[in-house]
KOLGUVEX-578067 format. One line per field, with one value per residue: residue number from 1; x, y, z of N, C-alpha, C in turn; residue in three letters. Coordinates in Angstrom, 2 decimals, decimal comma. Layout:
N
resi	(NUM  ...) $
n_c1	(X  ...) $
n_c2	(Y  ...) $
n_c3	(Z  ...) $
ca_c1	(X  ...) $
ca_c2	(Y  ...) $
ca_c3	(Z  ...) $
c_c1	(X  ...) $
c_c2	(Y  ...) $
c_c3	(Z  ...) $
resn	(ALA  ...) $
// end
This chain:
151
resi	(1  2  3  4  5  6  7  8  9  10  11  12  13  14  15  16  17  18  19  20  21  22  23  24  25  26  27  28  29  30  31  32  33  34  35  36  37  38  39  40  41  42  43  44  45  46  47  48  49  50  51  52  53  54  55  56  57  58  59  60  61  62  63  64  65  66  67  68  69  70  71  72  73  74  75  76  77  78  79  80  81  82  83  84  85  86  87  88  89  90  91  92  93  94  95  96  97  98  99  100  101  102  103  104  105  106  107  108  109  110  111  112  113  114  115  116  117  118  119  120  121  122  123  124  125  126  127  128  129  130  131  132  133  134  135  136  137  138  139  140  141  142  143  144  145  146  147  148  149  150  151) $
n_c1	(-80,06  -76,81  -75,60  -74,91  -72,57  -71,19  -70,36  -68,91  -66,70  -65,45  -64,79  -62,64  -60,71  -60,24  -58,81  -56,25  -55,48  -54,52  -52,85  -51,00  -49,94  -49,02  -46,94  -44,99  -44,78  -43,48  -40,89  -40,09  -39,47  -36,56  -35,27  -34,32  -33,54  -36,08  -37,15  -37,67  -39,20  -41,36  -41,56  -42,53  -41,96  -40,65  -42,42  -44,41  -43,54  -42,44  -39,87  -39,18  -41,38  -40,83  -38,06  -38,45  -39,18  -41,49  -41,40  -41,81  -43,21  -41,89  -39,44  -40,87  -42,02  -43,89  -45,32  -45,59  -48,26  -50,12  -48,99  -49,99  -52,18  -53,82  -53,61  -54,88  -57,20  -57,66  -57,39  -60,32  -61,52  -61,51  -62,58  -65,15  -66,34  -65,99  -68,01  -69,65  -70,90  -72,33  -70,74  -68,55  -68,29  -68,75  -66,22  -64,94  -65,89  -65,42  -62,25  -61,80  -62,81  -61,17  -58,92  -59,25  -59,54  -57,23  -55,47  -56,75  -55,20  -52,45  -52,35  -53,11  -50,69  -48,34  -49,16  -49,45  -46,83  -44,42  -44,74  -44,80  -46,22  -46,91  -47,29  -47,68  -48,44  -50,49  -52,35  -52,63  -54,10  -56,42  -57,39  -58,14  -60,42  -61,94  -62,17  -63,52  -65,65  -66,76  -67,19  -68,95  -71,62  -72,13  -72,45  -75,07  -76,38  -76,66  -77,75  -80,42  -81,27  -81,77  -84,23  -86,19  -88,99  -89,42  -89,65) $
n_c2	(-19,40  -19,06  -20,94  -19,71  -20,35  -22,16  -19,99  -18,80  -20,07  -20,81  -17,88  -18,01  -20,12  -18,79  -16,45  -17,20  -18,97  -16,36  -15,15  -17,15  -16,91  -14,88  -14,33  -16,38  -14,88  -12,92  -14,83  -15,04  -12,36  -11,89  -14,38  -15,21  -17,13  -18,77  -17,51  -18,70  -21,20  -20,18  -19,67  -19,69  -18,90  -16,23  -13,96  -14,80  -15,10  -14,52  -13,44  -11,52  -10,14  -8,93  -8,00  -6,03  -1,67  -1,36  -3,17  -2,27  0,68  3,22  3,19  0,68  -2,25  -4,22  -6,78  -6,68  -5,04  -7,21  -9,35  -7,66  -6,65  -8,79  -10,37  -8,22  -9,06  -10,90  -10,78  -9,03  -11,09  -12,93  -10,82  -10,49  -13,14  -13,96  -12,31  -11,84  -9,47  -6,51  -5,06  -5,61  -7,36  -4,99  -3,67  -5,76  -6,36  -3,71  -3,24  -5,79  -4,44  -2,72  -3,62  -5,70  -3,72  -2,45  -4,95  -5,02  -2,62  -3,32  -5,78  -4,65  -2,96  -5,15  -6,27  -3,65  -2,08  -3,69  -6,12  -8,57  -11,25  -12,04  -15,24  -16,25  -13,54  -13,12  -15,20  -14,28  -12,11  -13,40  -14,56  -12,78  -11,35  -13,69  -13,18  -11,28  -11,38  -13,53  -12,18  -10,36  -11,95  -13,05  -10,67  -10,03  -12,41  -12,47  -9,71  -10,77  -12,23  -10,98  -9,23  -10,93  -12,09  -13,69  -17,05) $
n_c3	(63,29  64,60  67,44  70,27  71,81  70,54  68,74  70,62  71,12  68,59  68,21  70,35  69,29  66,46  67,15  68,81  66,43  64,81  66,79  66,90  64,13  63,96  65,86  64,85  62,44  63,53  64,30  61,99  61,39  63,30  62,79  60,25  59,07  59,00  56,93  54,75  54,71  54,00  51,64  47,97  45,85  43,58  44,10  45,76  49,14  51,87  53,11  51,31  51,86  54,58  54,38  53,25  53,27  53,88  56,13  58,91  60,63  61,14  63,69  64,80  64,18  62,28  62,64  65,36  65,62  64,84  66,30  69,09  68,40  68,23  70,81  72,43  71,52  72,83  75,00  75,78  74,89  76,71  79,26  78,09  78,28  80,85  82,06  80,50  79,74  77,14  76,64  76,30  74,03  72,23  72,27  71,64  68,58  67,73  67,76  66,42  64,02  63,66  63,11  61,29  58,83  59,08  58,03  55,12  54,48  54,93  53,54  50,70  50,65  50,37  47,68  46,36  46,43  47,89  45,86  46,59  48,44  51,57  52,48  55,46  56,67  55,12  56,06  58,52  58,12  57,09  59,34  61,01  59,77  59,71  63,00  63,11  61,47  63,19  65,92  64,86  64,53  66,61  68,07  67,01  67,52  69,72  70,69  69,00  70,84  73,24  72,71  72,08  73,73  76,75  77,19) $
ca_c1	(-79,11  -75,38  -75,13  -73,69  -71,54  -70,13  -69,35  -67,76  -65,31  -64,90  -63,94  -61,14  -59,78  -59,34  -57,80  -55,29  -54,88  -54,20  -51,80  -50,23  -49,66  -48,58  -45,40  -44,63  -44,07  -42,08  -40,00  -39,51  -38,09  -35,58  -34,72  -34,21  -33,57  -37,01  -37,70  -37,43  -40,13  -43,05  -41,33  -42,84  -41,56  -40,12  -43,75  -45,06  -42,22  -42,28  -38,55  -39,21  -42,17  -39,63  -36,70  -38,53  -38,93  -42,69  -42,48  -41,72  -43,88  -40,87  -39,48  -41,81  -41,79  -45,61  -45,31  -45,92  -49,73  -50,74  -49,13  -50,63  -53,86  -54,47  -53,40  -56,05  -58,79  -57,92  -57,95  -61,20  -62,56  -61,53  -63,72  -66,90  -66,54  -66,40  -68,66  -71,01  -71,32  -71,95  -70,03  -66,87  -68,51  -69,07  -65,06  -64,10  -66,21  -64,65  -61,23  -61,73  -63,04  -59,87  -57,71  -59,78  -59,12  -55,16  -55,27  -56,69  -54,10  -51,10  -52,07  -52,76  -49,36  -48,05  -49,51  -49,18  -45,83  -43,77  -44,81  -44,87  -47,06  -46,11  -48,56  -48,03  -49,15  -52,04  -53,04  -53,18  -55,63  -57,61  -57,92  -58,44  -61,25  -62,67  -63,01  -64,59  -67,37  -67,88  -67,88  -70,40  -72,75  -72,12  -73,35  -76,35  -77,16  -76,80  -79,05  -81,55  -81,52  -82,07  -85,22  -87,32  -89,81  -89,33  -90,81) $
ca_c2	(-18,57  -19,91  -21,19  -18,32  -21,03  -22,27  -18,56  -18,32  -21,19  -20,24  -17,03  -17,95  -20,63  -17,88  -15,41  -18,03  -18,72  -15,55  -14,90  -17,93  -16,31  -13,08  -15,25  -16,85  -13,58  -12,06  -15,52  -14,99  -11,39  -12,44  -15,38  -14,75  -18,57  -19,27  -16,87  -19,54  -21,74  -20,26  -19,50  -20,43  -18,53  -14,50  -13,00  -15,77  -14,80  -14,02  -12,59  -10,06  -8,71  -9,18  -7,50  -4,69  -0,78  -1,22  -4,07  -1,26  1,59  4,07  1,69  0,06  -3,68  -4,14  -7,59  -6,06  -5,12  -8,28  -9,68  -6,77  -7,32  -10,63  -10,10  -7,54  -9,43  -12,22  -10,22  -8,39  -12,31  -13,24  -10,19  -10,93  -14,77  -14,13  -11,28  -11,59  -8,06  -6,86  -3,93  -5,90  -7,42  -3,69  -3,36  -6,80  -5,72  -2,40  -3,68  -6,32  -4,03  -1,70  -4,98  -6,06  -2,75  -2,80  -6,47  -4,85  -2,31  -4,19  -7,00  -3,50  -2,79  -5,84  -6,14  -2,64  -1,59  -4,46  -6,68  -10,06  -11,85  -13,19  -16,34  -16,50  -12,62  -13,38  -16,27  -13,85  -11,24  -14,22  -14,73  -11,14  -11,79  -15,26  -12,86  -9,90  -12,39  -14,34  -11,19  -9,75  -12,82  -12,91  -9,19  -10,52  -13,37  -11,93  -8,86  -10,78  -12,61  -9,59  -8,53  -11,84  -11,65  -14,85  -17,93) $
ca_c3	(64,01  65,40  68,77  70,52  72,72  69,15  68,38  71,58  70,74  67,64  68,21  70,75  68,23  65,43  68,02  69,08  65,42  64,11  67,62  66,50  62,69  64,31  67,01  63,65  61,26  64,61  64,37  61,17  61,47  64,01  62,63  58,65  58,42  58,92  56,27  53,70  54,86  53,38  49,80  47,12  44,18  43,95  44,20  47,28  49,84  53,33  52,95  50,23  52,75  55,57  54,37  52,60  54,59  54,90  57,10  59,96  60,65  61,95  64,50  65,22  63,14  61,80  63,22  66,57  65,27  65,04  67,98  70,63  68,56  68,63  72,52  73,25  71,26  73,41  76,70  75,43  74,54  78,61  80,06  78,15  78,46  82,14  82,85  79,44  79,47  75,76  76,47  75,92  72,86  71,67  71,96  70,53  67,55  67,29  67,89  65,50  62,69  63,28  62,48  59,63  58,07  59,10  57,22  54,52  54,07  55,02  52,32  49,86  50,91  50,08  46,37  45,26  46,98  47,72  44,94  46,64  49,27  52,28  52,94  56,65  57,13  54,73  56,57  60,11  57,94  57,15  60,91  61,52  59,49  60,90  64,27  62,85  61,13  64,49  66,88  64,51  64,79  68,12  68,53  66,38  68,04  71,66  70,10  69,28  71,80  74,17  71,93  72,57  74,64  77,48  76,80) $
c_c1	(-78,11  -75,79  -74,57  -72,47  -70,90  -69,61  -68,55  -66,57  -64,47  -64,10  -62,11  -60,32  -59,46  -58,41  -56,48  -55,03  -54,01  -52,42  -50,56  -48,98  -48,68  -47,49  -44,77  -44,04  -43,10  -40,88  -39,20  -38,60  -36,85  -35,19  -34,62  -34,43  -34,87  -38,11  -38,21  -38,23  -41,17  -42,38  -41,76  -42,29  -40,86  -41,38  -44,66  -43,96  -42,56  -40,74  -38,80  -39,87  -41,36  -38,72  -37,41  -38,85  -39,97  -42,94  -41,94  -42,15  -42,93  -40,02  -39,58  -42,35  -43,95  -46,03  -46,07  -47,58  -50,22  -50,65  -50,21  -51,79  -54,84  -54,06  -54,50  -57,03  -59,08  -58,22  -59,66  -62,12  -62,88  -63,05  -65,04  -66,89  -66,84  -67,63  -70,17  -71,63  -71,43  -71,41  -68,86  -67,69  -68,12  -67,37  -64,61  -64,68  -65,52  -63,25  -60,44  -61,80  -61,94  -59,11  -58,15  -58,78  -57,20  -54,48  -55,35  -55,45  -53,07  -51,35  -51,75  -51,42  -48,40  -48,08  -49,32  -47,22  -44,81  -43,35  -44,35  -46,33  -46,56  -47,41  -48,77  -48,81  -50,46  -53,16  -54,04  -54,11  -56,58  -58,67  -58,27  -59,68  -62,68  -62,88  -63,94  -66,04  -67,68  -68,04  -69,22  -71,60  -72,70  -72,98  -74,84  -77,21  -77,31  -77,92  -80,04  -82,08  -82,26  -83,57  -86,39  -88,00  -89,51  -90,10  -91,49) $
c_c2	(-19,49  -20,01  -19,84  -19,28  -21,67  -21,13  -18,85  -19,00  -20,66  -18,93  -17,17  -19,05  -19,70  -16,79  -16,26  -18,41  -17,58  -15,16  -15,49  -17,54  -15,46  -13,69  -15,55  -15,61  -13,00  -12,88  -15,25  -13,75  -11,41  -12,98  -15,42  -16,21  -19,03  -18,66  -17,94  -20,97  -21,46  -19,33  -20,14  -20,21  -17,20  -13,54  -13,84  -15,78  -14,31  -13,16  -11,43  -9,30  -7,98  -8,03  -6,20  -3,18  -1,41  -2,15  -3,21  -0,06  2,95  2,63  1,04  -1,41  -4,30  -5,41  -7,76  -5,52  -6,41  -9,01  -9,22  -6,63  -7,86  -10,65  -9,50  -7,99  -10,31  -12,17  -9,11  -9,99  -12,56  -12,58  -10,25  -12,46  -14,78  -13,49  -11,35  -10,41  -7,64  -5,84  -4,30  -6,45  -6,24  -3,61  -4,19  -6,34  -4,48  -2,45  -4,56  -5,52  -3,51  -3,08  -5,17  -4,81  -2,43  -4,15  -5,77  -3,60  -2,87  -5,10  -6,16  -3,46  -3,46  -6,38  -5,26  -2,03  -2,58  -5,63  -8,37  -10,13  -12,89  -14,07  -16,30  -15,07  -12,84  -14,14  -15,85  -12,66  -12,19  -14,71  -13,86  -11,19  -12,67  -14,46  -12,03  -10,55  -12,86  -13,42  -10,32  -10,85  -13,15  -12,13  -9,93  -11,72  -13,14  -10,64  -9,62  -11,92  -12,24  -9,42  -9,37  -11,73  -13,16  -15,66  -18,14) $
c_c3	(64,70  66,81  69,01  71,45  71,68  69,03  69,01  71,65  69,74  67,41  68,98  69,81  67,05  66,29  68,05  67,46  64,63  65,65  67,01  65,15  62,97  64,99  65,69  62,76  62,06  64,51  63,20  60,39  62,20  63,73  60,90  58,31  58,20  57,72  54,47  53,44  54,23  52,14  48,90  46,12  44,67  44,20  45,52  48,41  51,02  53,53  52,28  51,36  53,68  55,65  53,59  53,45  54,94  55,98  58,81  59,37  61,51  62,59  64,49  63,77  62,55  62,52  64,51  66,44  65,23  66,35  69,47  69,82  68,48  70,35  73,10  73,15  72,32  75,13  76,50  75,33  76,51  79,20  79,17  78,36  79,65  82,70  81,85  79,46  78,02  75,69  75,85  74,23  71,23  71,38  71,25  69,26  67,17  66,76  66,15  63,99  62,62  62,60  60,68  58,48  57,95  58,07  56,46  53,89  53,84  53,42  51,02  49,60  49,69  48,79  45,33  45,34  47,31  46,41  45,44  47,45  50,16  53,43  54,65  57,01  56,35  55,42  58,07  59,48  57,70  58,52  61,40  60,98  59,67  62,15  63,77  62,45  62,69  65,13  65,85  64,41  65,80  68,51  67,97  67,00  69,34  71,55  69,89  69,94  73,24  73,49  72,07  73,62  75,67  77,41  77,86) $
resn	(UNK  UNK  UNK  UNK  UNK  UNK  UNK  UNK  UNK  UNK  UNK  UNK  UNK  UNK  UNK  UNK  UNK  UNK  UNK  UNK  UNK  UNK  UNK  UNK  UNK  UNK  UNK  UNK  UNK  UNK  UNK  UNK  UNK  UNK  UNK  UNK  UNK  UNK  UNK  UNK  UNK  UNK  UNK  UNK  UNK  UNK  UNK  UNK  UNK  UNK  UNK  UNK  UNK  UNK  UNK  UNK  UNK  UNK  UNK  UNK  UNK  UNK  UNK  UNK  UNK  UNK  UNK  UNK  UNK  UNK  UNK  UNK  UNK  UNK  UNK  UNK  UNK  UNK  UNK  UNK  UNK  UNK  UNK  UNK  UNK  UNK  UNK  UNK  UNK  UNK  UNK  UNK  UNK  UNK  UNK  UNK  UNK  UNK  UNK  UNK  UNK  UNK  UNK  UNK  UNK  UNK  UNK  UNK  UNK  UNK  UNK  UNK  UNK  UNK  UNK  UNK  UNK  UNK  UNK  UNK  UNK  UNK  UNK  UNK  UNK  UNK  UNK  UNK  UNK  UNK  UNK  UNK  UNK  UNK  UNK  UNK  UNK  UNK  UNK  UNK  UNK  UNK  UNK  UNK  UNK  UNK  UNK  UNK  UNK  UNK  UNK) $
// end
């Protein structure tokens, strides 16, 4: 069984990764120039995703999902780091799975409906990912942790 004080690293280095991912795809709607950095070909493109409708949900720029939730995971990581309650666990897990599942659409998205792939948003479902695995061995290792009897 993991360290749970490795998890707990680990988790805030993929949060802060994937945040990182998520500042980055926002730079790169604002800033078009930077759109041209992670091109590889006409089907590996951060522009195509970019400039196409779905990368706004009404309004509202999809970008902005990742940002505010890689933000909350990371204010959801704070109050159990401090308090070790596993209530907050219970939400980063939850939280996290909603993302996971938003990754998996979005990338959907991105494959069936756009017809490219844009590496830097792939890179922040991969991190969406990397939390959902460690907060669930987290839960697991703090569960059965709880369940032992005291030496």
């Amino acid at each position: 069984m993991a360290d749970p004080s490795v998890l707990k690293r680990l988790l805030v280095v993929c949060i802060l990764a994937g945040l990182a991912l998520s500042v980055y795809a926002a730079l790169e709607t604002m800033i078009p120039s930077l759109q041209g950095s992670c091109t590889v070909n006409s089907y590996v493109t951060c522009g195509k995703v970019a400039q196409s409708p779905y990368s706004y949900i009404g309004p509202i720029p999809v970008w902005t999902l990742g940002v505010g939730g890689f933000l909350l995971l990371l204010a959801l990581t704070v109050l159990y780091l401090r308090t070790g309650e596993a209530r907050w666990l219970g939400w980063l897990w939850g939280l996290a799975g909603l993302g996971l599942a938003s990754s998996v659409v979005l990338l959907l998205v991105e494959v069936a409906l756009i017809n490219a792939i844009c590496p830097v948003c792939v890179a922040s479902y991969v991190a969406e990912l990397a939390v959902f695995l460690v907060v669930s061995r987290l839960r697991l290792a703090t569960s059965h942790a709880r369940t032992l009897p005291p030496a």
